[in-house]
Backbone as a ProteinNet text record, in pm:
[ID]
protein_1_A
[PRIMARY]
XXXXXXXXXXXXXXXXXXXXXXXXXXXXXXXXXXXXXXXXXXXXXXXXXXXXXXXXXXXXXXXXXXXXXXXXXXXXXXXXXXXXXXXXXXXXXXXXXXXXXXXXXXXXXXXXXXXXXXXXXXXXXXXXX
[TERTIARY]
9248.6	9249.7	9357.6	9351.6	9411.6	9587.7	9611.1	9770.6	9790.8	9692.9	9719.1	9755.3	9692.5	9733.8	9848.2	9913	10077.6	10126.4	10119.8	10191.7	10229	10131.9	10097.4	10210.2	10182	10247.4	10388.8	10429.3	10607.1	10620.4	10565.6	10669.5	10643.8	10553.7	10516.8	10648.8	10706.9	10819.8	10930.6	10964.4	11054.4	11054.2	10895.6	10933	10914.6	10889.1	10925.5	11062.6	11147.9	11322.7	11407.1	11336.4	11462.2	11472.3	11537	11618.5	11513.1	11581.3	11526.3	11600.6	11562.7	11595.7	11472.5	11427.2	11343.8	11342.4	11476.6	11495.6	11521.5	11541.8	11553	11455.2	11378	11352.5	11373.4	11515.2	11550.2	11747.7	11796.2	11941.3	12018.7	11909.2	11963.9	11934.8	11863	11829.6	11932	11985.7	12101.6	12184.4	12227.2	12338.7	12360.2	12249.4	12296.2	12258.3	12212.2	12225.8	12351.9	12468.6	12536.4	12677.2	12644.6	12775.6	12779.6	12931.6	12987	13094.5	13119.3	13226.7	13171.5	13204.1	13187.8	13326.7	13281.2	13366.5	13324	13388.5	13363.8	13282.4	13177.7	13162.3	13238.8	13203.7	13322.2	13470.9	13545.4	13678.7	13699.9	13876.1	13916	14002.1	13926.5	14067.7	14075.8	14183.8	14178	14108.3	14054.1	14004.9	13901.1	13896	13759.6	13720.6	13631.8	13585.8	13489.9	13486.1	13417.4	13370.2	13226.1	13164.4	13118.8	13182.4	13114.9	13069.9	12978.5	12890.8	12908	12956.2	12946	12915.6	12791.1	12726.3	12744.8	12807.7	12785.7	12884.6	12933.8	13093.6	13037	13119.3	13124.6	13223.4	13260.3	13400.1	13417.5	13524	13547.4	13705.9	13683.4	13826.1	13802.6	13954.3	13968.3	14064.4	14091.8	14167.9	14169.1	14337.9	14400.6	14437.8	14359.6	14415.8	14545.8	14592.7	14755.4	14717.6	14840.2	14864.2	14823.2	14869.3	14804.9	14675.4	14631.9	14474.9	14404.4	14287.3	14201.1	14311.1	14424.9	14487.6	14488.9	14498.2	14426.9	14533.7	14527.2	14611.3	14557.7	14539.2	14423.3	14492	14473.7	14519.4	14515.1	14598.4	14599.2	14516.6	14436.5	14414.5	14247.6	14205.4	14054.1	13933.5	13856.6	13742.4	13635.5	13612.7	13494	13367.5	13285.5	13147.8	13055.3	12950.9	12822.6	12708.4	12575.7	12496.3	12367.8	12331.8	12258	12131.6	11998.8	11883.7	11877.2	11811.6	11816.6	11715.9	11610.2	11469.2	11416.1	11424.8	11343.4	11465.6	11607.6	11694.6	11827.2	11888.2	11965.3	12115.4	12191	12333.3	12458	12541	12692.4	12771.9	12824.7	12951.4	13027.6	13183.3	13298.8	13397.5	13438.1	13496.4	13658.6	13774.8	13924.6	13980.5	14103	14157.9	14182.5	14162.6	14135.6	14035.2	13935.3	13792.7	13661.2	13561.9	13466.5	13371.1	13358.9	13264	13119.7	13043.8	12877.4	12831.9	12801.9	12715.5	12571.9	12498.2	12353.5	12361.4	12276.2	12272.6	12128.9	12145.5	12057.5	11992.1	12059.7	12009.7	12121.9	12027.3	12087.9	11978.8	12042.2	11948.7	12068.8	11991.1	12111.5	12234.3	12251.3	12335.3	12435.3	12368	12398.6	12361.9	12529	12486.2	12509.8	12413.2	12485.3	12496	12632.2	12630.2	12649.8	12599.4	12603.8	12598	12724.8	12739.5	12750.8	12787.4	12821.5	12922.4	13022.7	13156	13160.5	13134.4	13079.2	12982.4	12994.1	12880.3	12952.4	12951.5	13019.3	12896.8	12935.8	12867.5	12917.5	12892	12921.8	12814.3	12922.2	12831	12898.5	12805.1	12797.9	12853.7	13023.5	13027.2	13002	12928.2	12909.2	12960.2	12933.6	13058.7	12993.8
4113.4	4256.6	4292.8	4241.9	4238.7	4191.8	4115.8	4086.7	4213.6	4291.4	4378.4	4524.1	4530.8	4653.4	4624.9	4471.8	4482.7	4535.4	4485.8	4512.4	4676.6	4700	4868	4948.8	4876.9	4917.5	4912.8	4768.9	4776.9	4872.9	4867.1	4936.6	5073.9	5136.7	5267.6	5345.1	5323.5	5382.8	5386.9	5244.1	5253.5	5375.1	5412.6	5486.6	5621.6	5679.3	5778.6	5834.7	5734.3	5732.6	5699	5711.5	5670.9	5848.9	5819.4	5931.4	6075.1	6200.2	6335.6	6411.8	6428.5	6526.2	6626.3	6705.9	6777.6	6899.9	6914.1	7001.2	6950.8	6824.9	6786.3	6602.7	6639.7	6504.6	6475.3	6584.1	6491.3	6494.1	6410.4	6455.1	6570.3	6651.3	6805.4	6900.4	6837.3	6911.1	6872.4	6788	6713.8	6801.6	6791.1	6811	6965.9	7005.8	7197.1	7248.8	7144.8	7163.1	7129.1	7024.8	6981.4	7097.5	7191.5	7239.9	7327.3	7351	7478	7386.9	7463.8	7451.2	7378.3	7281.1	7171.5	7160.1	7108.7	7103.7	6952.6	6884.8	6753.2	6824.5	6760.6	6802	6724.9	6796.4	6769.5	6754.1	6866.4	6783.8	6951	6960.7	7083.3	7116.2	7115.6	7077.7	7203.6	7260.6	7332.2	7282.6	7213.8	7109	7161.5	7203.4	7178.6	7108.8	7072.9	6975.9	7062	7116.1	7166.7	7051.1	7060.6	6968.2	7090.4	7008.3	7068.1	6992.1	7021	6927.8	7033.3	6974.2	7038.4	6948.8	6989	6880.4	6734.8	6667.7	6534.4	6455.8	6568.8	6545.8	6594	6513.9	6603.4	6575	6619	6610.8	6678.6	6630.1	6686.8	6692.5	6871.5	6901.6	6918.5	6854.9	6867.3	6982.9	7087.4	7141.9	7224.2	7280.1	7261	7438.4	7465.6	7599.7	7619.8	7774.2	7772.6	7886	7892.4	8049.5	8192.8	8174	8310.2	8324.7	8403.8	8460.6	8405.1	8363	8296.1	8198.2	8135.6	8101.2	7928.6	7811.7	7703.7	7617.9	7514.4	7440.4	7356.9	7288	7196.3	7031.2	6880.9	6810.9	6739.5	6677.7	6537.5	6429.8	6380	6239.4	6302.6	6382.7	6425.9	6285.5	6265	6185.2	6205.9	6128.2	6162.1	6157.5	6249.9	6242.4	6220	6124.6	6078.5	6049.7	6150	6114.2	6031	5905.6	5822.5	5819.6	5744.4	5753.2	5588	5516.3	5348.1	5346	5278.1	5216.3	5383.3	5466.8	5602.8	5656.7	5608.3	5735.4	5736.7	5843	5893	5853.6	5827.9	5773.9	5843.3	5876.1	5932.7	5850.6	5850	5749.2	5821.4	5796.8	5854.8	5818.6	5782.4	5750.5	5719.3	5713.6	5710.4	5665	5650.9	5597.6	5464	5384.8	5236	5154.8	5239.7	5162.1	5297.7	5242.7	5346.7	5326.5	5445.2	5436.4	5444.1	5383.1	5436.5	5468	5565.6	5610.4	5641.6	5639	5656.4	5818.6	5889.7	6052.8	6003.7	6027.6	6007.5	6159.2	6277.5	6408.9	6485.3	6584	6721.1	6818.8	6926.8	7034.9	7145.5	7257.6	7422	7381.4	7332.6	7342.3	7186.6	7089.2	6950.2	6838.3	6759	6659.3	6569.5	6456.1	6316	6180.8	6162.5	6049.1	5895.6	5773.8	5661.9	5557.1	5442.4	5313	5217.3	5067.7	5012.8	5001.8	5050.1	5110.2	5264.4	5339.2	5462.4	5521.1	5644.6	5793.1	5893.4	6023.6	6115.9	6237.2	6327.2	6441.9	6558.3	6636.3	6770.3	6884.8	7001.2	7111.8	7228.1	7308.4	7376.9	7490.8	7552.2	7665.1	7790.2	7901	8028.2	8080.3	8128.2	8152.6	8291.5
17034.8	17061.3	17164.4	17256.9	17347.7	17324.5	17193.5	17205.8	17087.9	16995.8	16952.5	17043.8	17090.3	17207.1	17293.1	17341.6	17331.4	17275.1	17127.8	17047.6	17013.4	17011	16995.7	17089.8	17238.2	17343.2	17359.7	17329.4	17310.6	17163.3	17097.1	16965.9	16989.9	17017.7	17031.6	17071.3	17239.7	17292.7	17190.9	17156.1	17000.7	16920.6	16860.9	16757.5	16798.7	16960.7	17021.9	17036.5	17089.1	17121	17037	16867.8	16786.2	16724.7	16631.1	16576.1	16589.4	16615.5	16689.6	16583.8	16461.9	16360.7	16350.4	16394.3	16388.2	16285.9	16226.7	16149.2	16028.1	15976.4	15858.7	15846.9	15708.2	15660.5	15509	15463.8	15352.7	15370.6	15253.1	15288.5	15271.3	15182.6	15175.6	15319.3	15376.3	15473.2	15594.6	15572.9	15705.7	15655.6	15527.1	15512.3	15496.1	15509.2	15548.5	15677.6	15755.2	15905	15976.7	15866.5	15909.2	15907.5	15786.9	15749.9	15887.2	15848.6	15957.2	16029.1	16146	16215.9	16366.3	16398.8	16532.8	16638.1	16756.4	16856.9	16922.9	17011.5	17049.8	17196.6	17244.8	17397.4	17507.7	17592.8	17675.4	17707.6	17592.4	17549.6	17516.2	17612.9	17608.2	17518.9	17371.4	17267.4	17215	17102.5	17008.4	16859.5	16890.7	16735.9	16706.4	16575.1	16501.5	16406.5	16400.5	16271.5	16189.1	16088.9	15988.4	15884.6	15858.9	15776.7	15657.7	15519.9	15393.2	15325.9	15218.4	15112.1	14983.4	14902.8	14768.7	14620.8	14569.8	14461.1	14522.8	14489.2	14576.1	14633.4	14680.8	14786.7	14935.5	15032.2	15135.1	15192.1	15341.5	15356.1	15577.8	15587.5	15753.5	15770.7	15797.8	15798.5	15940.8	16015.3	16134.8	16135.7	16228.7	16224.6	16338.9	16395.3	16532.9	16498.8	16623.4	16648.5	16687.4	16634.5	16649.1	16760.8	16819.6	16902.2	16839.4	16720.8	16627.6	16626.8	16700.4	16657.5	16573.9	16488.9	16443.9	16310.5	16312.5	16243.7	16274.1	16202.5	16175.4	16103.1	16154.4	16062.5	16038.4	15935.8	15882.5	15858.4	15938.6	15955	15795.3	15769.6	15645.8	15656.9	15535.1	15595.5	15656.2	15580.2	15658.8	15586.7	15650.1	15606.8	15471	15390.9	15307.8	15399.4	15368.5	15453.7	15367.1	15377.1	15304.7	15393.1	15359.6	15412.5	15345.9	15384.4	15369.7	15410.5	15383.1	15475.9	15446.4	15565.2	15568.1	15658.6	15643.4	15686.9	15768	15721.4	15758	15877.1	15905.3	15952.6	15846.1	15899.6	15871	15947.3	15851	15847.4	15811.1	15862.8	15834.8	15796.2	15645	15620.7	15633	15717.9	15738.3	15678.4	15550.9	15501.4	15493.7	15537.8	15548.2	15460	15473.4	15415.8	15367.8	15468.3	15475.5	15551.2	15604.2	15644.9	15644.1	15637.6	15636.4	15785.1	15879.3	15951.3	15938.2	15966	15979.9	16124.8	16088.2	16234.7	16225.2	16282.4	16303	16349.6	16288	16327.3	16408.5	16564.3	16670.2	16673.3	16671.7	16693.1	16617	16601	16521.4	16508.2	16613.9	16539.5	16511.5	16610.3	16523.8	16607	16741.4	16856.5	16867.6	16858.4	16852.5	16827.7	16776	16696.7	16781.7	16775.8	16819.5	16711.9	16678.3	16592.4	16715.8	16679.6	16746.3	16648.1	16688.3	16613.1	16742	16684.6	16826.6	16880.5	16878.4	16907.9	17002	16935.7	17025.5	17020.1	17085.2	17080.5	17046.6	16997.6	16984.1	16953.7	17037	17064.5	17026.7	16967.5	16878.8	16905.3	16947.8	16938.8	16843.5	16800.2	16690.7	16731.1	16686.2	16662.6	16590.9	16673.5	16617.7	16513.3	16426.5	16349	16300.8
[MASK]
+++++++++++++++++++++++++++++++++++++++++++++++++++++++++++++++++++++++++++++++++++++++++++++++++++++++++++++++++++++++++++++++++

């Protein structure tokens, strides 16, 4: 009884502190929380990253504000985006040109995302639009 209620005890916190999607539990539901227009936090860029999904594409256009008023130039070389689900979370394939990233989607709601692999973290917040 007693090595059962360890057990109970270490895994419990586990399945408190893993993935915080509160707004989606299927991949249609990521993936229309995902669309729109993003910014990196902490980072004083002109960049945006816009995420789209269409039938069973998706995709991330980065793109660099110009001096002209709401005018955009949209970079080459943007990523395929695929979202996955693997042992009950949710996964971002980033696809390139010559390697594919996976990231773990840690959080996402209306405001921010956090993707995490073992390489980095990257934090995204959601522009108004």
């Amino acid at each position: 009884m007693q090595f059962k209620l360890a057990v109970l005890l270490l895994i419990f916190p586990v399945i408190l502190f893993g993935q915080k999607l509160n707004c989606c539990k299927t991949i249609e539901e990521v993936k229309h929380a995902l669309k729109g227009d993003w910014v990196l936090e902490g980072v004083d860029s002109k960049t945006i990253y816009k995420f789209w999904f269409e039938n069973d594409s998706g995709g991330m256009d980065e793109m660099v504000k110009t001096d002209v008023d709401g005018e955009y130039i949209s970079l080459s070389c943007q990523p395929f985006v695929e979202i996955v689900k693997k042992r009950r979370k949710f996964q971002m394939l980033l696809t390139h040109m010559v390697e594919t990233e996976v990231f773990n989607i840690e959080k996402l709601n209306s405001k921010r995302l956090l993707l995490k692999n073992k390489e980095r973290e990257v934090v995204y917040l959601k522009v108004n639009n």
